[in-house]
Backbone as numpy.savetxt, mean C-alpha at the origin, in Angstrom:
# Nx Ny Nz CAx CAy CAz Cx Cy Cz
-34.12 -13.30 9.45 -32.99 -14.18 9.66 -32.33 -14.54 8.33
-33.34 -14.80 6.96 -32.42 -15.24 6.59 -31.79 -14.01 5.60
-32.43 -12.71 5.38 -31.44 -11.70 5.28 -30.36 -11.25 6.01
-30.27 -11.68 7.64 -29.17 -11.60 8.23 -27.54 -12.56 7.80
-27.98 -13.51 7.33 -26.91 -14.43 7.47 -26.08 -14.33 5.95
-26.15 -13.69 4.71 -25.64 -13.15 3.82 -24.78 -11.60 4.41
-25.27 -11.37 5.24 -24.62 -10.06 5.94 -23.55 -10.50 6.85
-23.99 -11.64 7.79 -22.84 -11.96 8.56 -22.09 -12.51 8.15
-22.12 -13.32 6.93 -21.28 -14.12 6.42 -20.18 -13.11 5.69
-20.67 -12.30 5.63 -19.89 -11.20 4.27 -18.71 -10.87 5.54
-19.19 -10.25 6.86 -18.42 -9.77 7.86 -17.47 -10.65 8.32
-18.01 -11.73 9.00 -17.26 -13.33 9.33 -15.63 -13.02 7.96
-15.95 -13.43 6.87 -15.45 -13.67 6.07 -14.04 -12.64 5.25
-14.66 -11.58 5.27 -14.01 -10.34 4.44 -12.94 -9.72 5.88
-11.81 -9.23 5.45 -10.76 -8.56 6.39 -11.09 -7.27 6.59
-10.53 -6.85 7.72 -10.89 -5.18 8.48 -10.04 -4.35 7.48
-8.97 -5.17 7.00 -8.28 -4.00 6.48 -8.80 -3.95 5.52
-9.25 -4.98 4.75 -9.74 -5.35 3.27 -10.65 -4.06 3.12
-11.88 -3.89 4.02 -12.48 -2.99 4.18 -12.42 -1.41 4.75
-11.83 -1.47 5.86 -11.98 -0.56 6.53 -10.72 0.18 6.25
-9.57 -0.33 5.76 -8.64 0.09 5.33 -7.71 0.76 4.12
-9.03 0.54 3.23 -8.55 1.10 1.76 -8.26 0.16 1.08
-8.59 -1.42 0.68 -8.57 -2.10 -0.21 -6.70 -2.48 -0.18
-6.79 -3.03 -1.46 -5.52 -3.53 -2.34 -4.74 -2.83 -2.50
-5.30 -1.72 -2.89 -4.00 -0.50 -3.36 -4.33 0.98 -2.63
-3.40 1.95 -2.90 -2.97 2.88 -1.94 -2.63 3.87 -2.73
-2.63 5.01 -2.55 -2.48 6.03 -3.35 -1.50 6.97 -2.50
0.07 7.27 -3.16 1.13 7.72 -2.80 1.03 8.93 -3.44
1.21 10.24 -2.36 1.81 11.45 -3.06 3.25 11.09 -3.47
4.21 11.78 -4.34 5.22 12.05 -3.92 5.66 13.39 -4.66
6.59 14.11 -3.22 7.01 15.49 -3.57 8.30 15.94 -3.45
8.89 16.92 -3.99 10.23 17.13 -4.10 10.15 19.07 -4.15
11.39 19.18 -3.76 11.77 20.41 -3.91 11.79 21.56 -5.20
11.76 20.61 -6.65 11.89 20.63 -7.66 11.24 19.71 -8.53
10.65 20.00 -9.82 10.32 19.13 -10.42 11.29 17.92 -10.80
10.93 16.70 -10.46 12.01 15.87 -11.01 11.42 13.96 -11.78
12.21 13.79 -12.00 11.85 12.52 -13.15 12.14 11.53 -12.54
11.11 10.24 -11.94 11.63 8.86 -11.35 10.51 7.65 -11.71
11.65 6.61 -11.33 10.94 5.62 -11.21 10.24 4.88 -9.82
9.41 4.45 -10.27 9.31 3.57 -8.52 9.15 1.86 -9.07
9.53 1.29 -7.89 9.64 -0.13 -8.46 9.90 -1.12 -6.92
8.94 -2.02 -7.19 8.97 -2.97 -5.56 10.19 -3.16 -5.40
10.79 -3.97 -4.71 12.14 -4.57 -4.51 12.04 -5.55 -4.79
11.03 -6.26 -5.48 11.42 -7.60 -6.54 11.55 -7.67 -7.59
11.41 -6.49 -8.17 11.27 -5.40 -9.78 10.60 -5.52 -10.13
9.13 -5.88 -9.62 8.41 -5.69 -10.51 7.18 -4.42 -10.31
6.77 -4.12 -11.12 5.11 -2.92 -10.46 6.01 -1.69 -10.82
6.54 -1.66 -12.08 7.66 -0.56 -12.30 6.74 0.93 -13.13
7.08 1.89 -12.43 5.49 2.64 -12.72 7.03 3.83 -12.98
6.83 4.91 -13.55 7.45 5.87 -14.22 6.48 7.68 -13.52
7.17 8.63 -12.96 6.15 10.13 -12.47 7.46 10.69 -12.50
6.71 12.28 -12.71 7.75 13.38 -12.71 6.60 14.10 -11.85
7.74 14.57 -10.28 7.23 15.54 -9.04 6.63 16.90 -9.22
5.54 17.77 -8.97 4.50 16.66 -7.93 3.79 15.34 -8.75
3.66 13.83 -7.97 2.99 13.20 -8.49 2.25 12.18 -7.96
1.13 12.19 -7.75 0.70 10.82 -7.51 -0.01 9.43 -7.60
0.69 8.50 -7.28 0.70 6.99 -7.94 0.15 6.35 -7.31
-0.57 5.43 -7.79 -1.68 4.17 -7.52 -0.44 3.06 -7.15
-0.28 2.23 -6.10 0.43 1.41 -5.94 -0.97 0.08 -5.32
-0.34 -1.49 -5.49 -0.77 -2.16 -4.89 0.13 -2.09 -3.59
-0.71 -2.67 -2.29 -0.24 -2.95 -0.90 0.55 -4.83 -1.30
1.71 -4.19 -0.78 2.44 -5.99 -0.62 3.26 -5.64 0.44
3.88 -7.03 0.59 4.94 -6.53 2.31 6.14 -6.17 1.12
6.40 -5.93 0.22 7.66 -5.96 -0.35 7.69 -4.19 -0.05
8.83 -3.59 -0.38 9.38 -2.51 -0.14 9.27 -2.01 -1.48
8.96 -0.50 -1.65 9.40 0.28 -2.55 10.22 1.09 -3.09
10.89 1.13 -4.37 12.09 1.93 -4.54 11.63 2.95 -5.32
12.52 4.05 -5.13 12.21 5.52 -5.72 13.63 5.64 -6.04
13.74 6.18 -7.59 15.07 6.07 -8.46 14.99 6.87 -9.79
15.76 8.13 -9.31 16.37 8.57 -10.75 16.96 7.53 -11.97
16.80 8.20 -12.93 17.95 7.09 -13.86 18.88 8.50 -14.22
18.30 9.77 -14.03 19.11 11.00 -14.48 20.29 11.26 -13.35
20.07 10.49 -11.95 20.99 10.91 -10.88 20.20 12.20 -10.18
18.66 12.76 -10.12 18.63 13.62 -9.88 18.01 13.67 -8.27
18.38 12.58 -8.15 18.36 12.53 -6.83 18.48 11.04 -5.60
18.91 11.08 -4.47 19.08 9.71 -4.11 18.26 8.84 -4.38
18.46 7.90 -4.00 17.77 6.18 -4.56 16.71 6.50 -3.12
15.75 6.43 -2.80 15.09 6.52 -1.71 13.75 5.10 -1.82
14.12 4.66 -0.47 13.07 3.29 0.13 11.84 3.28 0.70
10.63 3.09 0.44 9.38 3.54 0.96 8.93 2.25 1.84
9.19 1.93 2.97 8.98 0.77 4.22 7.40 0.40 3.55
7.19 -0.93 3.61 5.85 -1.85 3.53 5.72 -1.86 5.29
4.51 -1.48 5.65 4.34 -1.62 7.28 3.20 -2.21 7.54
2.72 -3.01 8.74 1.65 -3.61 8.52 0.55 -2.51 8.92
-0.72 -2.20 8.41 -1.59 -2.02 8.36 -2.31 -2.02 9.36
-2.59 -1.38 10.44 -3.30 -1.21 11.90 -4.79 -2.15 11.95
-5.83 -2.01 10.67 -7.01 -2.42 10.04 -6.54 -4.40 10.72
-5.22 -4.86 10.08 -5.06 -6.06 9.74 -5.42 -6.16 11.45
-4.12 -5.77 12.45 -4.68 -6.09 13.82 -5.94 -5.79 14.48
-6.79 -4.88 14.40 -8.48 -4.98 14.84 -8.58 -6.20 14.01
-8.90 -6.84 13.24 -9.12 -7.90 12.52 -9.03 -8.84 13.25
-7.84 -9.45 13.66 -7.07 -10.66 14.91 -7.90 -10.31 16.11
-7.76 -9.33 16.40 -8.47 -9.13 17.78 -9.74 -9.57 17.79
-10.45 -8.93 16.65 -12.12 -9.23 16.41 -12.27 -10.64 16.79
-11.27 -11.23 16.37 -11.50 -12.84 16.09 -11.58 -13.39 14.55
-11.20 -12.36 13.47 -11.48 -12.75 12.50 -10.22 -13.55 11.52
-9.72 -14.88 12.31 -8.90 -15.53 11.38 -8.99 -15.83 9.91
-10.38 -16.10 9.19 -10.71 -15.76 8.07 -10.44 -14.52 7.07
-11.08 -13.39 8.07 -10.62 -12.12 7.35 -9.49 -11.94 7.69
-8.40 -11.95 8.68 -6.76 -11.63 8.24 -6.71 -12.52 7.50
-6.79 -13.65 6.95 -5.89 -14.47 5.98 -6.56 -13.39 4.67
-7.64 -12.97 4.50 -8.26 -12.50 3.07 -7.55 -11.45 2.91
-6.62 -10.64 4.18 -5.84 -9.25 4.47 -5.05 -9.73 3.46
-4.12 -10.54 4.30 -2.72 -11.21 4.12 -2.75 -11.61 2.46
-3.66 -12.59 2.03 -3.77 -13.01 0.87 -3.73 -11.44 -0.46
-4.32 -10.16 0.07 -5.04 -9.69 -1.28 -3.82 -8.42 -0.83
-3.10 -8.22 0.36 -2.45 -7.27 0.26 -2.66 -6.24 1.17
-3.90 -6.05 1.45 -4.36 -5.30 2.11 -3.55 -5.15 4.00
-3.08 -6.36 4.24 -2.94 -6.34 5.49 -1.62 -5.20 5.69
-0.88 -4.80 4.71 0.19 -3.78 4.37 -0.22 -2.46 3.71
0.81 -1.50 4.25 0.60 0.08 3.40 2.17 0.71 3.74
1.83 1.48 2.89 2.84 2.71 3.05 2.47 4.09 3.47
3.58 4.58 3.45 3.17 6.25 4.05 2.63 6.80 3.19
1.99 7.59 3.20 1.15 7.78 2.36 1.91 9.43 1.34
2.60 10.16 1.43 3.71 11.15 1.29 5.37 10.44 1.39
5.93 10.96 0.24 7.32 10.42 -0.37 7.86 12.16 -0.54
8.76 12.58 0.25 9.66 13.61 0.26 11.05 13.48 -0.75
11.30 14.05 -1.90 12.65 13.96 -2.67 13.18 14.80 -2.53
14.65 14.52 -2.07 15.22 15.93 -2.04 16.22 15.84 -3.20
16.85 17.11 -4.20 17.59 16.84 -5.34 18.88 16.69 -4.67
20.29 16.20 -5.32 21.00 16.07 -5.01 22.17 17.24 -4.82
């Protein structure tokens, strides 16, 4: 028993997505037709990370949206949707109001697609 209750507490406590979902951050291919040079950057500006295609980037999970942006013009401005995270709802269902807030709080309760298509202009 009382090795059980450090175990349940961990479960009780910690989010589905937190766990079962791949943590905080997320790992984005992104590919293009051509090699090409961009930035990516949330839509609050910040998390401003720099790849030339094929490439792929370590992002944190937030509900904010991601931008994909030439500065050469070499291709459209393209938006990567923040979606919620499937992990976060088993969570609610479980009953685990604790662990979605730990989702919600660390990020986890959000992702993206996991593949970013560029096409040149």
């Amino acid at each position: 028993v009382i090795f059980a209750l450090p175990i349940l507490g961990t479960i009780m406590f910690s989010g589905c997505a937190t766990i079962l979902g791949g943590g905080n951050q997320q790992t984005i291919s992104i590919n293009s037709d051509k090699p090409m040079k961009g930035k990516l950057v949330y839509e609050d500006g910040k998390g401003e990370q720099y790849f030339t295609t094929p490439a792929t980037v370590n992002v944190d999970r937030r509900s904010k949206d991601i931008i994909l942006s030439s500065d050469n013009d070499e291709f459209s401005t393209k938006t990567q949707k923040s979606n919620m995270n499937g992990w976060f709802w088993g969570n609610i269902l479980i009953g685990g109001l604790l662990g979605s807030t730990t989702d919600m709080a660390g990020g986890a309760a959000w992702k993206y697609d996991e593949t970013v298509n560029l096409s040149s202009k």
